[in-house]
N, C-alpha and C positions, 0 to 999 in steps of 0.2 A: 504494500500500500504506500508507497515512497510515494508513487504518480500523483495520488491522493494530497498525499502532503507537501508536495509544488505546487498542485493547482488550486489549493487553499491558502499556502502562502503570495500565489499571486494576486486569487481573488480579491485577499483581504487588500492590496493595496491599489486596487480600482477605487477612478474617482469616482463620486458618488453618482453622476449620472449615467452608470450602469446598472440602476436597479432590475431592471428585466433580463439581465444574465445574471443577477445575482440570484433573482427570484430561477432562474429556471436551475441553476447550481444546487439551490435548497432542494428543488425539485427531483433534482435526479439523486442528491444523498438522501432523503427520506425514501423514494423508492428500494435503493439499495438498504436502509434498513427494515424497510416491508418484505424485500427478498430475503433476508437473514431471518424477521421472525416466521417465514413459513419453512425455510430450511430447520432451525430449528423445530416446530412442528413434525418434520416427520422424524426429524431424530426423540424429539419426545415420543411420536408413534410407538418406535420399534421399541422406546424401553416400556411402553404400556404393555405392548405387545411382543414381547419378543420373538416366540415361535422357536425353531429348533435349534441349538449352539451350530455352527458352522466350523469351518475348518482354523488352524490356526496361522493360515496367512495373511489373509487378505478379508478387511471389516465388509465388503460386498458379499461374502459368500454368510453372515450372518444377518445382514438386514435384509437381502435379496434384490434380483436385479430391477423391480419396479422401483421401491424407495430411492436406488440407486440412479435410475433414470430421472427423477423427480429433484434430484439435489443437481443432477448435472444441470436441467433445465433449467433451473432455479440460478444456477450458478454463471450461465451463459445469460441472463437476464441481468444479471448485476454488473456484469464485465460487460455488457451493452452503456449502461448505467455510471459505470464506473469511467468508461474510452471519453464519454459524453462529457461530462465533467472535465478531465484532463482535454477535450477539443477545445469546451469554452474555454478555458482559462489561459489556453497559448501552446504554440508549441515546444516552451520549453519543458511545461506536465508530462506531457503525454508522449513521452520521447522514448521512452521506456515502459509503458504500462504493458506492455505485452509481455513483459518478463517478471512483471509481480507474481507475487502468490495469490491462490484464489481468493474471494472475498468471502466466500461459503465453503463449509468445512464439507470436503467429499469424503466419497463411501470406496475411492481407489485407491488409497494406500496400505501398505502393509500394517499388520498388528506386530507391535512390538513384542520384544522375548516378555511370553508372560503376560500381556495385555487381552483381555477378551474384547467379545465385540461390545458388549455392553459397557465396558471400562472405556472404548473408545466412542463410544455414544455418549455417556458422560462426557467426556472431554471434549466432545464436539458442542455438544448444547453449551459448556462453560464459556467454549471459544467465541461461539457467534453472540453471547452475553457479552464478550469482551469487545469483539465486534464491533457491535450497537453501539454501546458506548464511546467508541471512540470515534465514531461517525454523528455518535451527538454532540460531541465534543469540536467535531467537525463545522457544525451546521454551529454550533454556538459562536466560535470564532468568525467565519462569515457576516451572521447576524450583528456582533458586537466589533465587525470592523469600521473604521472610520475611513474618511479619503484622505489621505496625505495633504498635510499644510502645504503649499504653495512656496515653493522655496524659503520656507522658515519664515513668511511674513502672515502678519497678524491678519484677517479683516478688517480690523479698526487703523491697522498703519496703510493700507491701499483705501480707507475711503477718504482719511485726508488726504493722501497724494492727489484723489481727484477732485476733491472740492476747493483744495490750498488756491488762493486768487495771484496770479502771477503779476509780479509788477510791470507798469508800462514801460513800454522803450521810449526813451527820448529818439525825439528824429534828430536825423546826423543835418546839419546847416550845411548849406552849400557853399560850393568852395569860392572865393575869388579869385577871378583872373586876373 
């Protein structure tokens, strides 16, 4: 999530009359945390339901390949979500999101020595907890950025500069021949 964290460091220092790409920024991080609490969702699923232990490699063969379809989909919806965000914000974001880690915790990697699937369903629902949060923490910084001061000067020192009354020129007298 680096992409994430350029293109929130960028946004926050748009001047303020980009509010309609800020609003659409909010926009695509609230979705991605709507995709995280349904990925969540089916990870809470399988620990409601768990159904039969699976083998000890890989957490797909214990939730099954439907769940497993549903987080991928899920996953490719936030990484839509996620490109969108690092687009608006420039292309110094998004220069790299292609090589982030997912934003949704999947059901394709290995179980560690010792790890069941359930241990990793746990740790998947805490992830996308952790997730969220930091996606809200996201959209908070957006919200509470300001527009950068104008080369360090005040408002109040650019309205006198235009109102200050300039003194007259005397006319130059003309010359004698």
């Amino acid at each position: 999530m680096d992409s994430l964290d350029r293109a929130i460091d960028l946004v926050s220092r748009w001047k303020a009359d980009r509010g309609k790409q800020r609003a659409e920024v909010l926009t695509h991080l609230e979705s991605v945390i709507k995709d995280s609490q349904a990925a969540m969702k089916v990870w809470e699923d399988f620990l409601g339901k768990p159904g039969a232990p699976g083998d000890h490699w890989t957490i797909m063969s214990w939730i099954g390949p439907i769940r497993a379809k549903q987080l991928h989909e899920i996953n490719l919806r936030a990484k839509v979500s996620v490109e969108e965000v690092c687009r608006l914000a420039g292309p110094a974001a998004g220069r790299f999101v292609a090589l982030d880690e997912d934003v949704i915790e999947m059901a394709y990697r290995q179980l560690k020595p010792g790890e069941s699937g359930i241990d990793a369903a746990k740790t998947a629902v805490a992830n996308s907890q952790k997730t969220m949060d930091y996606l809200r923490g996201l959209i908070g910084r957006v919200r509470s950025a300001k527009a950068p001061a104008a080369a360090g000067k005040s408002p109040a020192k650019k309205a006198k500069k235009k109102t200050a009354v300039k003194p007259a020129k005397k006319k130059a007298a003309p010359r004698k021949k």
